[in-house]
VEXVO-310421 format. One record per residue: residue number from 1; residue in one letter; x, y, z of N, C-alpha, C in turn. Coordinates in steps of 0.02 Angstrom, whole numbers, plus 50000, padded with zeros to 5 digits. Example, Ala and Ser with C-alpha at 12.3 -4.5 7.8 and 13.67 -1.06 7.14 Angstrom:
BEGIN
+-----+--------+-------+-------+-------+-------+-------+-------+-------+-------+-------+
: num : residu :   n_u :   n_v :   n_w :  ca_u :  ca_v :  ca_w :   c_u :   c_v :   c_w :
+-----+--------+-------+-------+-------+-------+-------+-------+-------+-------+-------+
:   1 :      a : 50660 : 49716 : 50390 : 50615 : 49775 : 50390 : 50660 : 49835 : 50390 :
:   2 :      s : 50642 : 49888 : 50354 : 50684 : 49947 : 50357 : 50645 : 50002 : 50394 :
+-----+--------+-------+-------+-------+-------+-------+-------+-------+-------+-------+
END
This chain:
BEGIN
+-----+--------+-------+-------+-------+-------+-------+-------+-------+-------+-------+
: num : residu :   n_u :   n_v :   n_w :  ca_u :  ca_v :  ca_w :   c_u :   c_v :   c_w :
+-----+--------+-------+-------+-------+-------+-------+-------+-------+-------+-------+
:   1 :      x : 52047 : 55011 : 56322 : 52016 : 54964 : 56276 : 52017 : 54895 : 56307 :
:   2 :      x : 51954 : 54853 : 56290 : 51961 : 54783 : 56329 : 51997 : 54741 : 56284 :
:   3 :      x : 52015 : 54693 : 56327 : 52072 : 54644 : 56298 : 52031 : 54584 : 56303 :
:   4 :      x : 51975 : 54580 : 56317 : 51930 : 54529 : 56318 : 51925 : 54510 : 56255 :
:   5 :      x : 51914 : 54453 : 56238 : 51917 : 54408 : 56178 : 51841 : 54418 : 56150 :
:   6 :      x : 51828 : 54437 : 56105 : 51766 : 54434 : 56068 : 51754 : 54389 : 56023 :
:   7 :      x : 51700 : 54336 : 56013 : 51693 : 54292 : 55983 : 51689 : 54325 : 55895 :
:   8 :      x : 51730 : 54285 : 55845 : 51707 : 54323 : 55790 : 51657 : 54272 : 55748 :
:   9 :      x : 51629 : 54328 : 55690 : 51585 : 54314 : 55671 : 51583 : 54238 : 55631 :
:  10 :      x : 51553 : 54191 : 55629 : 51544 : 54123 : 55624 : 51521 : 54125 : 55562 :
:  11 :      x : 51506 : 54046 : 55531 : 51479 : 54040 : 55476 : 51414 : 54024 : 55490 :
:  12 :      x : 51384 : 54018 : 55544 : 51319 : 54002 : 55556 : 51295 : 54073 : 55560 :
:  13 :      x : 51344 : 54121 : 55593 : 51301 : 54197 : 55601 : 51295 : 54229 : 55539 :
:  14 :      x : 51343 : 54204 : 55494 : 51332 : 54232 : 55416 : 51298 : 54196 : 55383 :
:  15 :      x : 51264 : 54134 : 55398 : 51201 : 54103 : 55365 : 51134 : 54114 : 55394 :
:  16 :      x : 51115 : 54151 : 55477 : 51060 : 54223 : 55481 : 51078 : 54254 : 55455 :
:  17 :      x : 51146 : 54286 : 55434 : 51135 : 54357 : 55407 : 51109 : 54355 : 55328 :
:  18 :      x : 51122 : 54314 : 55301 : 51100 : 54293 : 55236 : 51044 : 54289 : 55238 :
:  19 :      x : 51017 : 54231 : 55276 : 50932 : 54212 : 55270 : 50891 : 54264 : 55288 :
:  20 :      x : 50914 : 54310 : 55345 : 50878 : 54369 : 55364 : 50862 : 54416 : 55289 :
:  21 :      x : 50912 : 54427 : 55278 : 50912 : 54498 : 55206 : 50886 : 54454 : 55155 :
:  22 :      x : 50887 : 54384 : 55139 : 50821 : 54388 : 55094 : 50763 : 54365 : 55110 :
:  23 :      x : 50757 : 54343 : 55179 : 50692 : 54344 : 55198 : 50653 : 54427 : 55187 :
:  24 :      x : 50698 : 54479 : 55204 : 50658 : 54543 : 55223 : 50644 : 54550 : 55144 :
:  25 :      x : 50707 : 54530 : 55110 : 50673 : 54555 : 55011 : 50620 : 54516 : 54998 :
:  26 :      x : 50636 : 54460 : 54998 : 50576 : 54450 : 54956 : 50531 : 54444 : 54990 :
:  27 :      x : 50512 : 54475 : 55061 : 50434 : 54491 : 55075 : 50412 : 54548 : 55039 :
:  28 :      x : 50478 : 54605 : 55018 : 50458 : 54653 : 54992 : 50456 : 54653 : 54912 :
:  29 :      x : 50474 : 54551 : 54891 : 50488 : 54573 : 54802 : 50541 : 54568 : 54773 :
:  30 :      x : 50589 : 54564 : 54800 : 50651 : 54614 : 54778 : 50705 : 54546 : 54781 :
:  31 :      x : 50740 : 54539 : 54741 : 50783 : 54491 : 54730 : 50856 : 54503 : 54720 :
:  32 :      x : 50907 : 54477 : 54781 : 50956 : 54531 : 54798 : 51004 : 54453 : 54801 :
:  33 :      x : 51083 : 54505 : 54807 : 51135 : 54477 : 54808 : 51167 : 54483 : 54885 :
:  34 :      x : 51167 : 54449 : 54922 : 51180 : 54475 : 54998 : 51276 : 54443 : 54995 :
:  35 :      x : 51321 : 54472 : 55032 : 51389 : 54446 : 55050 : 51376 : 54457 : 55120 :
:  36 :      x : 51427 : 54416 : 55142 : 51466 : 54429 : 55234 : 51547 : 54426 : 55245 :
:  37 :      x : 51570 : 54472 : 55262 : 51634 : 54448 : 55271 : 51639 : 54453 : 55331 :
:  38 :      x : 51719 : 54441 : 55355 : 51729 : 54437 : 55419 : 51787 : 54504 : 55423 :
:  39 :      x : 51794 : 54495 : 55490 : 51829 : 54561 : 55519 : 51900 : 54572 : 55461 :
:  40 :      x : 51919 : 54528 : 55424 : 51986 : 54543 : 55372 : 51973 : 54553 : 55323 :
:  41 :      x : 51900 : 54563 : 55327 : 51874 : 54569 : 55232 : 51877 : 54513 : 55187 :
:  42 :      x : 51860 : 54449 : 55220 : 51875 : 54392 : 55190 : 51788 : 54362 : 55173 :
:  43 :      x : 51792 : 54329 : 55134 : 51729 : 54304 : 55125 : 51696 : 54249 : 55160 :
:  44 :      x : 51657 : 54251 : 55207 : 51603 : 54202 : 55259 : 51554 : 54179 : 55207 :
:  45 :      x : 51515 : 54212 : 55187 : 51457 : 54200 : 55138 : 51439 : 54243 : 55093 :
:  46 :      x : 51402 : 54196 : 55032 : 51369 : 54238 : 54984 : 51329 : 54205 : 54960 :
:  47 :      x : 51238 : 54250 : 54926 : 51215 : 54213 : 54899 : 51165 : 54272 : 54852 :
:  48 :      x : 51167 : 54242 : 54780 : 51137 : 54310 : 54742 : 51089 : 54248 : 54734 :
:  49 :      x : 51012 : 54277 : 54718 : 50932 : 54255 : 54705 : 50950 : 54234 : 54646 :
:  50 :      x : 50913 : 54186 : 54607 : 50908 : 54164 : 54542 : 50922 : 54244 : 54490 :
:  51 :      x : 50852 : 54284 : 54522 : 50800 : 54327 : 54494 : 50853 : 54379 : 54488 :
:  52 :      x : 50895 : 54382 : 54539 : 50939 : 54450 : 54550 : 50972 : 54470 : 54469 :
:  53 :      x : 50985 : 54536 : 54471 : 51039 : 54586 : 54431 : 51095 : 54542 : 54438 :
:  54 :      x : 51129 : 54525 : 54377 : 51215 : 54489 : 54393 : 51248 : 54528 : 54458 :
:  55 :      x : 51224 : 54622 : 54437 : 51283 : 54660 : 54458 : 51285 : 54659 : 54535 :
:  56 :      x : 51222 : 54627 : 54551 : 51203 : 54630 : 54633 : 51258 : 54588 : 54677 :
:  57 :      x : 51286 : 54531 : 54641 : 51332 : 54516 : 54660 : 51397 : 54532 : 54704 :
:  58 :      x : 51414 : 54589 : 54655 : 51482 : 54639 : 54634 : 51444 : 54698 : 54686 :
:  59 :      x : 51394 : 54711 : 54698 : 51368 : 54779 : 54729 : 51382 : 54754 : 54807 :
:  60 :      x : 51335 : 54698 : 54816 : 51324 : 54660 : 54893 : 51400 : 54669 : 54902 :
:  61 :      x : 51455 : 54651 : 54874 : 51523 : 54626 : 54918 : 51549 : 54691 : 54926 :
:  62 :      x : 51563 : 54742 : 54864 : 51579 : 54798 : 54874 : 51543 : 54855 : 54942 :
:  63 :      x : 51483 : 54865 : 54946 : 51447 : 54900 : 55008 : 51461 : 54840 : 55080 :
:  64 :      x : 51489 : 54784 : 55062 : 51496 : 54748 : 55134 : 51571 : 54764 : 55147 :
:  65 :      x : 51613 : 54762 : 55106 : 51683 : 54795 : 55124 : 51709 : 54851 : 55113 :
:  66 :      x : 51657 : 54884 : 55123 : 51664 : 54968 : 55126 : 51638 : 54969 : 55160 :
:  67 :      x : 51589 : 54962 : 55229 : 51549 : 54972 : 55276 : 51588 : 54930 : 55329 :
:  68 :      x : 51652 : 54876 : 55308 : 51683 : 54864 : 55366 : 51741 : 54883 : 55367 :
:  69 :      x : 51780 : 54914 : 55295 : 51844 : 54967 : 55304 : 51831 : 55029 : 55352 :
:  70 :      x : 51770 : 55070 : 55325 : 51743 : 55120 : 55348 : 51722 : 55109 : 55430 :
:  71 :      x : 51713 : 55049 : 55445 : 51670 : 55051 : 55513 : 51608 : 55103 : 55524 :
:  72 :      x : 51547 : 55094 : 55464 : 51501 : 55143 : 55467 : 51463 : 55101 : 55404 :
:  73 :      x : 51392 : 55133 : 55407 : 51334 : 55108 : 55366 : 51352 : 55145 : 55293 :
:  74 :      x : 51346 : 55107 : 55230 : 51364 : 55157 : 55168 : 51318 : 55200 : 55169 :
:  75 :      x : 51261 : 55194 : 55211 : 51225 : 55237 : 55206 : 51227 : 55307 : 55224 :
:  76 :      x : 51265 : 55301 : 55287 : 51292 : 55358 : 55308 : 51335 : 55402 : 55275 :
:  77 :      x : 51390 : 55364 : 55220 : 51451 : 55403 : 55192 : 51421 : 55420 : 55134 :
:  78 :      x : 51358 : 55412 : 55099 : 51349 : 55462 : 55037 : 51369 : 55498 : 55025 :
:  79 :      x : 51347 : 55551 : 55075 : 51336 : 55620 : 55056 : 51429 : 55650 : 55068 :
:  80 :      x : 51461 : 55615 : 55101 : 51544 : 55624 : 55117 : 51598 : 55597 : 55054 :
:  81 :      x : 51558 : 55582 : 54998 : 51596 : 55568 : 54944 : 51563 : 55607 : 54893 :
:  82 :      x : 51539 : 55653 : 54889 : 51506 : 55697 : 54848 : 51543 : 55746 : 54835 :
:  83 :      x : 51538 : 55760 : 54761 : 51603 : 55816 : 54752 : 51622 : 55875 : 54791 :
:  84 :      x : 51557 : 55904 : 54824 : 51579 : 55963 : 54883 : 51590 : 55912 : 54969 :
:  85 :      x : 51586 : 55859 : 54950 : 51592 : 55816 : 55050 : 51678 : 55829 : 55032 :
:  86 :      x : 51685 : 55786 : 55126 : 51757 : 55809 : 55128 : 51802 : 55759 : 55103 :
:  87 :      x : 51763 : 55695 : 55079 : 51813 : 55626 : 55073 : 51784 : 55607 : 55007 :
:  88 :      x : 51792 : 55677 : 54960 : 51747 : 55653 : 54897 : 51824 : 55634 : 54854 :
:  89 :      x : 51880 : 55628 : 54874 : 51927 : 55593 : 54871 : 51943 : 55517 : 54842 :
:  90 :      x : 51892 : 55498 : 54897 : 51898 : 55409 : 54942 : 51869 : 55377 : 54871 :
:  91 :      x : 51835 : 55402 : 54835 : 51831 : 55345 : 54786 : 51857 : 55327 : 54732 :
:  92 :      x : 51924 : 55339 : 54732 : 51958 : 55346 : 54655 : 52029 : 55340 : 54720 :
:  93 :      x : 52020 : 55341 : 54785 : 52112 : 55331 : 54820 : 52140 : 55282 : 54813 :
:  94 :      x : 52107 : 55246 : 54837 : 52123 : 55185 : 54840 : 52116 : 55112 : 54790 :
:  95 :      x : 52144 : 55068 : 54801 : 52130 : 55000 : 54749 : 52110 : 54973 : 54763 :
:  96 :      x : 52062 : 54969 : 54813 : 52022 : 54903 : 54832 : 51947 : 54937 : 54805 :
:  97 :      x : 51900 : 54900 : 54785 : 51833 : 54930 : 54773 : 51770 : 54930 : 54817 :
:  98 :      x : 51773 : 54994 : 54836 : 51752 : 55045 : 54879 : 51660 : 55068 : 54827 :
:  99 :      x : 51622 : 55043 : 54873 : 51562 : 55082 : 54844 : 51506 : 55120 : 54878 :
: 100 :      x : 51495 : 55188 : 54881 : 51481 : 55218 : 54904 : 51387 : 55210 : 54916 :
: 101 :      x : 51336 : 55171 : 54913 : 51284 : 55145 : 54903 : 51266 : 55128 : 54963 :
: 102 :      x : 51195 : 55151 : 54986 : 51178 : 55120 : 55033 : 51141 : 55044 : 55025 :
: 103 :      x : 51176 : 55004 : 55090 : 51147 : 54923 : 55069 : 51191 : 54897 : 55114 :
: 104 :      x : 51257 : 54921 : 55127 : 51325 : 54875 : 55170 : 51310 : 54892 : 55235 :
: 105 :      x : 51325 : 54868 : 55299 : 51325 : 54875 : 55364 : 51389 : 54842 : 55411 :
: 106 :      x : 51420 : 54881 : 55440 : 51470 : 54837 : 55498 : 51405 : 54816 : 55537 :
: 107 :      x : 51444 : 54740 : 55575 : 51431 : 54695 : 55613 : 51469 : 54698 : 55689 :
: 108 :      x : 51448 : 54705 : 55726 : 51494 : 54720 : 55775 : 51462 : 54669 : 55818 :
: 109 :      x : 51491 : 54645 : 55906 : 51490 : 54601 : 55955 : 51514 : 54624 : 55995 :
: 110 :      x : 51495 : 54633 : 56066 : 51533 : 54665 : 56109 : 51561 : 54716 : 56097 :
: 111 :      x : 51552 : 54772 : 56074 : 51550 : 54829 : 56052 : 51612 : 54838 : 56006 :
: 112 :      x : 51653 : 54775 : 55965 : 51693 : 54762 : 55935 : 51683 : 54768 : 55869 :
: 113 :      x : 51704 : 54777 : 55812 : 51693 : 54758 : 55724 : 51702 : 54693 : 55723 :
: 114 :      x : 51673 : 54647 : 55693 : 51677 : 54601 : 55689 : 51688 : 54536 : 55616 :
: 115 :      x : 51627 : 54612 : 55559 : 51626 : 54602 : 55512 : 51584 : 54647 : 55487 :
: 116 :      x : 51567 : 54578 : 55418 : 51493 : 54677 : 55380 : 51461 : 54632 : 55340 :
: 117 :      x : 51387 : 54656 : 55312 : 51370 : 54622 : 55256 : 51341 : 54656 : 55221 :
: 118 :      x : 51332 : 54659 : 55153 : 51314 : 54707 : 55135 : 51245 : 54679 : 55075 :
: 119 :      x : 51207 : 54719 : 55050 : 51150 : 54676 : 54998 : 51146 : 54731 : 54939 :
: 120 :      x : 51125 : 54704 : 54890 : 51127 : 54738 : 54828 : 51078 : 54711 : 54780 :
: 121 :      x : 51011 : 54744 : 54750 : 50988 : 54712 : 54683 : 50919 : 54782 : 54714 :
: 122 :      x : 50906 : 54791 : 54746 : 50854 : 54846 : 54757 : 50869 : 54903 : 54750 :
: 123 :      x : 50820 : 54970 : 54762 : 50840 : 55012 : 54781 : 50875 : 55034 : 54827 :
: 124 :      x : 50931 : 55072 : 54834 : 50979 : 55090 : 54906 : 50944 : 55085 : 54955 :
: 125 :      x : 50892 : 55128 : 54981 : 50854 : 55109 : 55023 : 50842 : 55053 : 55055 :
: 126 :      x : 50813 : 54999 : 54999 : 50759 : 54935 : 55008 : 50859 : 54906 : 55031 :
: 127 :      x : 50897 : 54889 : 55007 : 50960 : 54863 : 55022 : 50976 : 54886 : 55110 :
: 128 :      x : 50968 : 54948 : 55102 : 51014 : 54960 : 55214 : 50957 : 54932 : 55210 :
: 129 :      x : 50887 : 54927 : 55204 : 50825 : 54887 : 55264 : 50831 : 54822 : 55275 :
: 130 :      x : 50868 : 54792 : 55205 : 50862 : 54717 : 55210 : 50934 : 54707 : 55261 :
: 131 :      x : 50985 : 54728 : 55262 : 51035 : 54722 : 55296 : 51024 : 54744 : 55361 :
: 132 :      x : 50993 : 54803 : 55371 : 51001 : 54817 : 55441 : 50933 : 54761 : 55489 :
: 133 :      x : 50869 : 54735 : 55427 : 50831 : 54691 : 55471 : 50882 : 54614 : 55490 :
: 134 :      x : 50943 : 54600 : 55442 : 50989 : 54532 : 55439 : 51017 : 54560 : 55523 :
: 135 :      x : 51053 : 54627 : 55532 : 51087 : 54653 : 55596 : 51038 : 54629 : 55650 :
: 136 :      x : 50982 : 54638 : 55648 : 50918 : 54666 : 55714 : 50902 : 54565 : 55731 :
: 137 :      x : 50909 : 54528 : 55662 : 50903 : 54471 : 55673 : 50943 : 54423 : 55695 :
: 138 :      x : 51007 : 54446 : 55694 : 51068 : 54401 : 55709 : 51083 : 54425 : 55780 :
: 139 :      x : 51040 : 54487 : 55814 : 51048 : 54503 : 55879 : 50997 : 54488 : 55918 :
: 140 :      x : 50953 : 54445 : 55913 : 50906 : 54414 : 55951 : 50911 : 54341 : 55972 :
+-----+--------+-------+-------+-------+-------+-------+-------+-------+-------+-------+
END
């Protein structure tokens, strides 16, 4: 493993990651609650739309710190918390709130975790697109 120092994620990289995911919504409409944390699960940024669901709030932070406990897209762990998956366990183990929804994404740098952000007020779907276009944008 490298011992090389990886820069972590900034408050400027969590203000693309923000502007990215609602730039991608509301080209598509959609009025969302985006979070960012950083690699400790701490809060970098947040910003819910006027327009948004209250709950988008509470959704965005939950799928962003479950996608950086997990080190994986919520999108991916659906189907692994489903009463026949194998970690249909994981959502009732633990005390921190864990939500199984696609919309959250780890952030990684130098092939490190770095952080996550996650978005919430759309459909699951329309949520990983707006997050993963915030990922594709904060890497250019």
């Amino acid at each position: 493993m490298s011992t090389t120092p990886v820069t972590p994620l900034t408050t400027a990289d969590a203000e693309t990651l923000i502007t990215a995911a609602r730039t991608a919504a509301e080209a598509a409409g959609v009025a969302v609650g985006v979070t960012v944390l950083d690699a400790g699960g701490h809060l970098l940024a947040f910003r819910r739309d006027d327009r948004a669901v209250l709950i988008a709030g509470e959704t965005s932070t939950r799928k962003a710190y479950t996608a950086l406990q997990l080190n994986a897209p919520t999108a991916d762990l659906v189907d692994l918390v489903k009463p026949d998956g194998p970690f249909h366990s994981l959502t009732t183990a633990l005390d921190r709130p864990l939500l199984f929804i696609a919309g959250g994404v780890p952030v990684h740098r130098d092939g490190r975790l770095i952080g996550a952000v996650g978005v919430g007020g759309g459909a699951p779907e329309q949520d990983h697109g707006f997050a993963t276009e915030a990922l594709a944008r904060l890497a250019r």
